[in-house]
C-alpha positions in Angstrom: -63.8 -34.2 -13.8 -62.9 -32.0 -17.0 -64.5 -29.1 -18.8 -64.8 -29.8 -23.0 -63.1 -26.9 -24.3 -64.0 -28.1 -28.4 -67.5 -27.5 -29.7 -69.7 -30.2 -30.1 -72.1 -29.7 -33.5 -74.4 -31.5 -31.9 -75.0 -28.7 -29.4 -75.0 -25.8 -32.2 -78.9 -27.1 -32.2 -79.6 -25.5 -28.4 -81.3 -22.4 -28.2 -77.9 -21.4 -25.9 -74.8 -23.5 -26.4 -73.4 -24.6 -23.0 -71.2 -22.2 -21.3 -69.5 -24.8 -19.2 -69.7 -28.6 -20.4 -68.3 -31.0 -17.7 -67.1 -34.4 -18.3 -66.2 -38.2 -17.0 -65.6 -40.8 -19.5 -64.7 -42.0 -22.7 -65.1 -38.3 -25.2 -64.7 -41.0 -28.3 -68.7 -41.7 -28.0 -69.1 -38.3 -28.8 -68.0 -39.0 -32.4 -70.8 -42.1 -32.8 -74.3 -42.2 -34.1 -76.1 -41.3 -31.2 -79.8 -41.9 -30.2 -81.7 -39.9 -27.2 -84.5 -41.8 -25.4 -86.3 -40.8 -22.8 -89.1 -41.4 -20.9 -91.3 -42.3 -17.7 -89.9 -42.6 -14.4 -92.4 -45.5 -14.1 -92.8 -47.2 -17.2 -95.5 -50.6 -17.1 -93.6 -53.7 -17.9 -94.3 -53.7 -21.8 -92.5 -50.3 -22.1 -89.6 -51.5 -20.0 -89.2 -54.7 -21.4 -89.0 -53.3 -25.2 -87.2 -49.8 -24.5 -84.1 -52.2 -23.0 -84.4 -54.6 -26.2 -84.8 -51.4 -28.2 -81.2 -49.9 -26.9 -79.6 -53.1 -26.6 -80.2 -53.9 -30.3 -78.9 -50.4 -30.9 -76.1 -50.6 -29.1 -75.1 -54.2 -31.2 -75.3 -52.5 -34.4 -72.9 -49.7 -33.1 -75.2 -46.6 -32.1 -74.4 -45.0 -28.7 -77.7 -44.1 -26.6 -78.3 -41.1 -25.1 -80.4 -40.7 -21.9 -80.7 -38.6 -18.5 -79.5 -41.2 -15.6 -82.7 -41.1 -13.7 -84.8 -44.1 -13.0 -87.5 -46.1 -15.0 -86.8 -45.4 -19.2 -83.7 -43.7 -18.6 -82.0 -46.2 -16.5 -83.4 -49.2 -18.8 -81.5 -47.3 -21.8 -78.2 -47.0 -20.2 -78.7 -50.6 -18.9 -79.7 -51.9 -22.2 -76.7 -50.5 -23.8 -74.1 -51.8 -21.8 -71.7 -49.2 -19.5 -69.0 -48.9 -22.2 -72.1 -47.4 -25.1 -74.1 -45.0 -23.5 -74.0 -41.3 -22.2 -76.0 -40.2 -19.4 -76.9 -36.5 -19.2 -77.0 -35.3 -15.2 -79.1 -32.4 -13.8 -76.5 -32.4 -10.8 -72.5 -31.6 -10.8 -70.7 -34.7 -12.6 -69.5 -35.9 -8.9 -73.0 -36.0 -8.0 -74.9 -39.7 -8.0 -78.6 -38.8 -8.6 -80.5 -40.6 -7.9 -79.0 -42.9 -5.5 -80.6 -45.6 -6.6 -78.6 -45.3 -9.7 -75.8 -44.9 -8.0 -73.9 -48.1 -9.9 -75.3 -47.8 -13.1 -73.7 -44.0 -13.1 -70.7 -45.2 -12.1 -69.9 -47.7 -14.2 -71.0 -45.4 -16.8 -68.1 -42.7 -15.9 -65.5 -45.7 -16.0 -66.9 -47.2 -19.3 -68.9 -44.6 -21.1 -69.5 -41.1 -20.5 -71.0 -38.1 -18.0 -72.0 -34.8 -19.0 -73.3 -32.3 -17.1 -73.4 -28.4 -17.7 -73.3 -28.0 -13.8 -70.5 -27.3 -11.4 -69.4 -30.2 -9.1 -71.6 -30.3 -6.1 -74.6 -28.4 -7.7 -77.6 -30.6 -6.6 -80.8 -31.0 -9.1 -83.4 -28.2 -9.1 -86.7 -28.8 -10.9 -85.0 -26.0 -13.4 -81.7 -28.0 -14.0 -84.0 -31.2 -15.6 -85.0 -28.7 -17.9 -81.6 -28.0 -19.3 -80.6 -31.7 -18.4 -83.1 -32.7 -21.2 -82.0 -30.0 -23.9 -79.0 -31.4 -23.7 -79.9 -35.2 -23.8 -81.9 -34.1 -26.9 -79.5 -32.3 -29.2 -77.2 -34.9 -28.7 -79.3 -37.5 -30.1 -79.4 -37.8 -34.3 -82.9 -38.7 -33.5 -85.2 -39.3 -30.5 -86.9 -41.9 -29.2 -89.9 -41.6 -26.4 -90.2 -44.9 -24.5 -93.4 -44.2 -22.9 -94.9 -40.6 -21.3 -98.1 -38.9 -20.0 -99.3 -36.2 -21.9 -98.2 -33.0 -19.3 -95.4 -35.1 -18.1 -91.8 -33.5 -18.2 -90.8 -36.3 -21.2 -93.5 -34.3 -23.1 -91.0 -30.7 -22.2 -88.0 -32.7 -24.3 -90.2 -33.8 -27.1 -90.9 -29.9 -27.3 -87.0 -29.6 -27.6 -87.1 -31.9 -30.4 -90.0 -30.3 -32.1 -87.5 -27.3 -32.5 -84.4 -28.5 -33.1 -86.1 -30.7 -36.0 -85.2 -33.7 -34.7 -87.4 -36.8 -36.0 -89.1 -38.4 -33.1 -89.8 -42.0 -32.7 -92.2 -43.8 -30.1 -93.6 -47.0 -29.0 -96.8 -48.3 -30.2 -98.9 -48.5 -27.2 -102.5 -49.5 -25.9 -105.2 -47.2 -25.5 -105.5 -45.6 -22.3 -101.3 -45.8 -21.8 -98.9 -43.5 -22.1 -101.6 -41.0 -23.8 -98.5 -38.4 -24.6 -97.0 -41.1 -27.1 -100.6 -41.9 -28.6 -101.4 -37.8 -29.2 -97.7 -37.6 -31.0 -98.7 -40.2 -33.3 -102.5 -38.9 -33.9 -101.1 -35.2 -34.7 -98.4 -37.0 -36.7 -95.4 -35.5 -34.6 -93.8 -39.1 -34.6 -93.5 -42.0 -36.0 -94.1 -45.5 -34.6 -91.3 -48.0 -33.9 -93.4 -51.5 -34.9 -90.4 -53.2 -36.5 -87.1 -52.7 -34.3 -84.6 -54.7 -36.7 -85.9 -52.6 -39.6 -85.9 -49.0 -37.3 -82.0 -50.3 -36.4 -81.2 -50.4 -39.6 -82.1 -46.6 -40.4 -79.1 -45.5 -38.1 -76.8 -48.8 -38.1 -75.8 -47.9 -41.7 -74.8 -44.6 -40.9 -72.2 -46.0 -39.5 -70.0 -46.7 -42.2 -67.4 -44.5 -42.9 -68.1 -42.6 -39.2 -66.7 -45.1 -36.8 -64.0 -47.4 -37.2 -65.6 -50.2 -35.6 -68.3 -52.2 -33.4 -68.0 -52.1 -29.8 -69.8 -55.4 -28.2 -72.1 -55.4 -25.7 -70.0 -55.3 -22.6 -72.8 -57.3 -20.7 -72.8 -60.3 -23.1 -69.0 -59.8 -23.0 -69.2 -60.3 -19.4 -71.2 -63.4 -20.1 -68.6 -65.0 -22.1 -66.5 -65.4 -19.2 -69.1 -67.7 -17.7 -70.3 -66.1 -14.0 -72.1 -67.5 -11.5 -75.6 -66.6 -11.7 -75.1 -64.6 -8.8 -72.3 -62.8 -9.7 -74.7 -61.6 -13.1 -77.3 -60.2 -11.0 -75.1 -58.6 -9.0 -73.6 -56.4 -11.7 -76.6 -56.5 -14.6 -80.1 -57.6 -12.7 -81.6 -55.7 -15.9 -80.2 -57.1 -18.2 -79.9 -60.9 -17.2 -84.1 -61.7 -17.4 -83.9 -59.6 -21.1 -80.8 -61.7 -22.3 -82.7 -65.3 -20.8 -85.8 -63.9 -22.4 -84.0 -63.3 -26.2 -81.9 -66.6 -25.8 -79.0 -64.7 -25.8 -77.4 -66.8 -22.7 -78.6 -69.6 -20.4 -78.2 -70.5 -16.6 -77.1 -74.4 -16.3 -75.7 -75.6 -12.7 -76.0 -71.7 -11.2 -73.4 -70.6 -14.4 -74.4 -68.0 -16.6 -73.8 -69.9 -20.6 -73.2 -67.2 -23.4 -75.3 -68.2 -26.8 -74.5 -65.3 -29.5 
């Protein structure tokens, strides 16, 4: 664990800027387009399906996602982008794996990518310290995206955040009668709809030029192209092996998991 002694401009955008900022992970990501999503701890299947196509394709085209390690949206985001291209956000002290059930994904996020947390090590997570978790995961984001979220749920408390900082806010198109926060920020026109990912990619992919140096792969598919069991894959990516089938991105032939992109 280390303390960020630079300033981060990113952060300038907080109504306080962090007095401690604690770290585990790759600081480089930091320096990449960035995009926050957040969102239900229990999404329905159509939000998690699309929220982990919706960072995955992000994370192809270069953009880092940003998102607060706990379970449903969050966890599909990190997941979706692959270990080594996403920053989770904790409400806890960095040594801290909350919630346990996230336990791997956090930690092959502080091997690959990147923890933050404004908390000293062994705080555990208040109902207060989500709060400032999701400030954070916010202002870090050059944008943010809301998977899916009941209107007086806590997701609705960081699109507040957003609302001040000025950041432009992006959701799912939904059904009637589902995640009836989402639906109220498009009827008061606080956000915009995502109905065309490839073209909503595009709007932060070529931002890239000139700001990073390079694309870093998916480090799922990269796993794929050394051809492991089907076991193996499920083991270390259950997530992200029924999305990759699903886009033809690899196949399963004789219990071996076949790379095709």
């Amino acid at each position: 664990m280390s303390v960020i002694r630079d300033k981060i401009t990113e952060l300038l955008s907080m109504k306080s800027y962090p007095e401690k900022l604690f770290y585990d992970g790759n600081l480089e990501l930091l320096k990449r387009t960035k995009i926050s999503i957040v969102g239900s701890r229990k999404p329905t299947q159509y939000s998690r399906t699309q929220i982990q196509k919706l960072s995955s394709l992000l994370s192809k085209n270069g953009v880092c996602i940003v998102s607060g390690g706990a379970m449903g949206v969050d966890a599909l985001s990190h997941s979706g982008a692959g270990a080594s291209n996403t920053i989770a956000v904790l409400p806890c002290g960095i040594d801290v794996r909350y919630p346990a059930i996230n336990k791997n994904l956090l930690e092959d996020i502080a091997k690959d990518g990147l923890l933050l947390s404004q908390f000293d090590a062994g705080f555990k997570a208040t109902p207060w310290s989500f709060v400032v978790r999701n400030e954070l995961v916010v202002a870090l984001g050059d944008a943010l995206v809301v998977g899916e979220a009941d209107i007086d749920s806590g997701t609705m408390r960081s699109v507040e955040f957003a609302l001040k900082m000025k950041k432009e806010i992006f959701v799912l198109p939904q059904r009637l009668g589902e995640s009836e926060g989402t639906n109220k920020l498009l009827k008061d026109g606080k956000a915009k709809a995502i109905y065309d990912m490839d073209e909503f990619v595009a709007m932060f992919s070529t931002t890239l030029k000139g700001k990073n140096s390079s694309i870093v792969e998916d480090d799922f598919l990269l796993y794929c192209s050394k051809n492991p069991t089907y076991e193996e894959a499920m083991k270390k990516y259950q997530n992200r092996v029924f999305e990759a089938e699903l886009n033809g991105e690899i196949k399963v032939v004789n219990g071996v998991v076949i790379r095709l992109t």
